[in-house]
N, C-alpha and C positions, 0 to 999 in steps of 0.2 A: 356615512363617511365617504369622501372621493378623492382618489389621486389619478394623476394624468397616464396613462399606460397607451400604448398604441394596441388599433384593434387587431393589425398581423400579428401583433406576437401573441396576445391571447388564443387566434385559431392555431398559430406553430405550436404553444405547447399543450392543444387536445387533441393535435395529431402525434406528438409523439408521447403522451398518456398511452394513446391508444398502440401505438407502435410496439412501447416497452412492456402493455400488459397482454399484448400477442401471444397467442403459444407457439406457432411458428418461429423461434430462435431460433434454432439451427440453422432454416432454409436461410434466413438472413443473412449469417455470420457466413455461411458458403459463397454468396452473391458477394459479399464483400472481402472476400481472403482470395478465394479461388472455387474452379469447377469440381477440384477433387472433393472425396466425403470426407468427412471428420473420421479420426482413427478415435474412440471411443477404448482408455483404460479401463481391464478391469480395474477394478476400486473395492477392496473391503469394506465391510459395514462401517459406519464411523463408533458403531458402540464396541470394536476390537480395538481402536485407538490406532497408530501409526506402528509399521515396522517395515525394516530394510526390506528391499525386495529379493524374489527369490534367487538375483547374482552378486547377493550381499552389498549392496549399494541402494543410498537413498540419495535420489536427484531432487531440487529444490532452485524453480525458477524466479526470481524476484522482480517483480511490476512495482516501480517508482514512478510518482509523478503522474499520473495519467490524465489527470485534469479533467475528468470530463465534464460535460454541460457548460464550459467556456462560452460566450457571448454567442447564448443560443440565439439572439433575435438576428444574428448576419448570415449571410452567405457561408463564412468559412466555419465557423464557430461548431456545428453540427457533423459538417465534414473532418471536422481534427478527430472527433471521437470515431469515424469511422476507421482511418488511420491508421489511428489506437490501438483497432481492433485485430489491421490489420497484423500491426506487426505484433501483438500478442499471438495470433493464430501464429505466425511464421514461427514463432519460439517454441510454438508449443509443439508443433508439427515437428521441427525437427531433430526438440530435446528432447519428447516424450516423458516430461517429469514428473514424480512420484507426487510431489506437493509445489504449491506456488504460495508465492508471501506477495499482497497487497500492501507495500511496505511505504503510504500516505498518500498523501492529496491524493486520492483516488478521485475524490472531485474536486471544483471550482464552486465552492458553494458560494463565495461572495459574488457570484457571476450568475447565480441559479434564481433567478425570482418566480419561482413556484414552492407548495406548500410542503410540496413532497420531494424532498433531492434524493431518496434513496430511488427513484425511477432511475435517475443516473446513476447511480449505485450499481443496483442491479444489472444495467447495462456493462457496465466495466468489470462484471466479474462475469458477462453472459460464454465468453471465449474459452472459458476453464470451467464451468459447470457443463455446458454442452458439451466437452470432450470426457467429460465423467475423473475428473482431477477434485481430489481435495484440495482445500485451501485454508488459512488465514488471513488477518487483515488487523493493522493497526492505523492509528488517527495522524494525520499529517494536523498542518498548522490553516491547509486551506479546507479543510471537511466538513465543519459545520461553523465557520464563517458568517455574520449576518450579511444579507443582500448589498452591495455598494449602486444606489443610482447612478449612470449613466450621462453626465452632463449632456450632451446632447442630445438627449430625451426632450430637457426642456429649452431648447433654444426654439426662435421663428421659424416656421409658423405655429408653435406646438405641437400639442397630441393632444389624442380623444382624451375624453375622462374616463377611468377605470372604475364602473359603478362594485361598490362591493355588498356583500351578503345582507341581507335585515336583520335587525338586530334579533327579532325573535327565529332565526333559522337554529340550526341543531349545533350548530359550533358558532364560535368568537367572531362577530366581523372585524372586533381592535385585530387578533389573532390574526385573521386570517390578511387582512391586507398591510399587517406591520412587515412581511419581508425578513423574518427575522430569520429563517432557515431552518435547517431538520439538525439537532442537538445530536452529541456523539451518542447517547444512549441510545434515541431511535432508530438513528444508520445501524445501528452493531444490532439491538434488536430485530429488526428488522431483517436484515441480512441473514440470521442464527435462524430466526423462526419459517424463513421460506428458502431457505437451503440445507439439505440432510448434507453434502458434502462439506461444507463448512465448519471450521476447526472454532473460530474466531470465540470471542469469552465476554463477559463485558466488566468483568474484575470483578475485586472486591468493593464492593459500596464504599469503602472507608479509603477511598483514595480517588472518586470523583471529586471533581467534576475529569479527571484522568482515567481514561473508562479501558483502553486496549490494553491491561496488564495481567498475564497471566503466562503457564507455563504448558509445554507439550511436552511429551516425552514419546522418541520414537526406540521399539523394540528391535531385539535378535527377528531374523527374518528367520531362523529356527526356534528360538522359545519367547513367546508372547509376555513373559515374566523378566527376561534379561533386558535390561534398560542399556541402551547403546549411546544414546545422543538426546540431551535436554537444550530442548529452547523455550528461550526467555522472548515476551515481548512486551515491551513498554510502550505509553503515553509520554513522549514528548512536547505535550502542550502546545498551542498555538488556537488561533482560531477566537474561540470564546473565551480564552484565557492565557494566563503566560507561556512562553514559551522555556520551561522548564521539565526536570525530571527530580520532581520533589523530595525531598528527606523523607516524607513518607512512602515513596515508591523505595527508594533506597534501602528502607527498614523492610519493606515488606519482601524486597528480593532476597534479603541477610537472611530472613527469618525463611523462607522458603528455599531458599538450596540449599541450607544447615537439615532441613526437613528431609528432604530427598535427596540430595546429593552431599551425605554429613560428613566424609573422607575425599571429594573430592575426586571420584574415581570414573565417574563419568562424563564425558568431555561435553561441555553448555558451549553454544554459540545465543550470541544477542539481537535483537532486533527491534530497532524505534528509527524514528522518520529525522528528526533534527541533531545534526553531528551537536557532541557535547563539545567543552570545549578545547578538550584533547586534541582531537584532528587541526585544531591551529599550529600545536605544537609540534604537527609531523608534517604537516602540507608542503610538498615538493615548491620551491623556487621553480618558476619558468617550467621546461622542461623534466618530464616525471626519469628521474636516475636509480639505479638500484640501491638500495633493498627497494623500494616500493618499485610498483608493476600498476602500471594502466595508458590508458591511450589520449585523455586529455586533462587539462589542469588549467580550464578557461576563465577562471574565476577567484574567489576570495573563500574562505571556508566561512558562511552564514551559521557562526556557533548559537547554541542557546544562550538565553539571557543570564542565565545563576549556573553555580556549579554546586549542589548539594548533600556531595557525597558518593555517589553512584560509582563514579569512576575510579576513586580509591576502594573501591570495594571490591570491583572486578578486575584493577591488577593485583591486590592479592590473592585472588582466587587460580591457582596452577589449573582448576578445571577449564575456565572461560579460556576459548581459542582465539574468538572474532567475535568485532562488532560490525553489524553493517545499517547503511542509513542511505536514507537518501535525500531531498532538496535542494540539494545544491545543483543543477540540471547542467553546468557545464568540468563536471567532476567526475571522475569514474575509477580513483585509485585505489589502490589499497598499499598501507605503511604499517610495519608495524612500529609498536608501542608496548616498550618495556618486554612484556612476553606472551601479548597476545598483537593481533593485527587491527585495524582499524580501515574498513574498506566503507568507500561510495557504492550505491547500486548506478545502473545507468538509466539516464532518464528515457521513461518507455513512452509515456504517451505527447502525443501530438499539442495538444493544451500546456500550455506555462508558456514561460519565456526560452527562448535560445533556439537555433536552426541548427543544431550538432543531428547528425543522423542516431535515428532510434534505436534499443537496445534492451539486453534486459542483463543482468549477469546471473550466470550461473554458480550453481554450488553441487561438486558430486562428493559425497560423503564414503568412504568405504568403511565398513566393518571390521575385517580384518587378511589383513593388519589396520587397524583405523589409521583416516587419512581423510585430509581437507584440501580440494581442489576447486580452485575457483577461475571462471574463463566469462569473457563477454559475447554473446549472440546475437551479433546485429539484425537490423530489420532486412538487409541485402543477402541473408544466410551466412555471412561471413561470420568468423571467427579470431576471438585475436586476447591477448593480455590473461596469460592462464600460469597461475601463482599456484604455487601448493604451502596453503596455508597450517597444517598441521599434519604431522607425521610420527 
């Protein structure tokens, strides 16, 4: 089998195979933020699970959007994920946060024509495992994407041909040169099995091909046993599939906070990549006016395609405070709705569409008295649009 491939990009992506299976991160992500060292969290074992820290607060940074491996074969396309990087280090440097939520398109898979996209994976969580942060991570609509050619690949004069594997080699040559990209189970496998910091789950079997569904629960920063704050995070589809949050996710949420949270007495916040389609029904006109709190409002709210249930589920629930999403890259409000809120994260990474300056939003959770405060962290150190979402 032969398709056309140019010979530069085959050797750009064995240099950065080689780049991303380095052990030297650190030193990189230095060179690329700045000259100071990394402030390295202590971090408890992940087999104690999450709890407040010890000034009764749990910080939680949210990375939207990040895109990486965007049109690795250009000039810029490499350099956005640097970026990326940057301004995740700047977030992280100077929230010092407990946990960060990788809350979708973490990559550009339809832009990634290599076998293995969790290399760009791994790269976009490398800024928060090298500072010793636990994390999470849910499936945006661009993550495992199949590859989209390039029209101009094949206009005059052409390109080489892309010789592929023999058939009798140890893997698929259909496989390997179809482009078809790395499936939500491998990214999440992958990710779990070569990070001890990592919270991320790959669900219950019985609600794939929706694979980012399951639940955290952070403790009393005094007793390991008192449950203080549950989150939720869902598969909003996209990608290799609809862009939905299925009546089977919907039943399996009912059935799981009746489980653990059966009176309601624990306060749940949510978290999936594609606003449902709620947030049409609060999105600020023009300019963002109070009740809602944010700093831009450049666009349209891109809802899911069905509504099947979810949303009627979580305003009954007095537990659920907020929901947050991201995708929308020129959005960064929060409204509420009925009697919980409904917030955008900011878009963080340099990949996708839109030239809005970078961000990430914050969330500081208090204990007690519990309390939801939530603030934006530009990539310029600035600070701005800080709402107290539950009290």
């Amino acid at each position: 089998m032969e398709q056309l491939f140019p010979h530069f990009i085959v050797l750009s992506f064995i240099f950065l195979y080689i780049l991303f299976q380095s052990p030297p991160t650190v030193g990189f992500l230095r060179e690329a933020h700045s000259p100071s060292p990394i402030r390295l969290k202590t971090s408890q074992p992940k087999d104690n699970g999450l709890r407040f820290n010890g000034g009764g607060s749990f910080k939680v940074a949210l990375f939207a959007d990040l895109h990486f491996g965007e049109d690795a074969w250009t000039d810029w396309g490499p350099q956005q994920d640097v970026n990326s990087i940057k301004v995740m280090s700047t977030v992280l440097d100077l929230e010092t946060p407990d946990f960060v939520i990788y809350l979708g398109d973490v990559i550009t898979a339809n832009n990634i024509p290599i076998a293995n996209a969790s290399l760009y994976w791994d790269q976009a969580l490398s800024p928060t495992r090298a500072r010793g942060i636990p994390w999470a991570s849910v499936f945006g609509n661009h993550d495992d994407a199949p590859f989209e050619w390039p029209m101009e690949w094949f206009s005059v004069p052409g390109i080489p041909p892309l010789h592929c594997p023999a058939t009798n080699s140890s893997y698929s040559a259909e496989e390997y040169c179809s482009f078809r990209g790395t499936q939500r189970i491998e990214l999440m496998k992958n990710e779990i099995e070569h990070n001890n910091l990592s919270f991320s789950k790959t669900g219950p079997k019985d609600l794939w091909p929706g694979v980012s569904n399951y639940v955290l629960q952070v403790a009393s920063s005094s007793d390991p046993e008192s449950r203080i704050l549950t989150m939720y995070f869902l598969d909003s589809g996209g990608g290799s599939y609809p862009e939905v949050i299925s009546s089977a996710q919907a039943e399996w949420f009912q059935h799981k906070s009746q489980e653990i949270n059966p009176d309601s007495s624990v306060p749940e916040i949510i978290f999936w990549h594609i606003p449902s389609r709620a947030y049409k029904n609060v999105a600020p006109w023009f300019a963002i006016h109070k009740p809602c709190v944010g700093s831009i409002n450049k666009e349209k709210v891109a809802a899911q395609e069905a509504e099947f249930g979810i949303m009627n589920l979580l305003v009954k629930r007095p537990s659920v405070k907020a929901i947050f999403v991201g995708h929308n890259h020129g959005l960064d409000w929060c409204c509420p709705y009925n009697k919980l809120w409904l917030c955008f994260a900011r878009h963080t990474g340099y990949g996708g569409y839109g030239n809005w300056p970078r961000g990430a939003r914050i969330l500081e959770i208090t204990e007690q008295p519990f309390s939801i405060k939530s603030w934006i962290r530009m990539e310029d150190g600035g600070k701005h649009s800080e709402v107290l979402l539950s009290s």
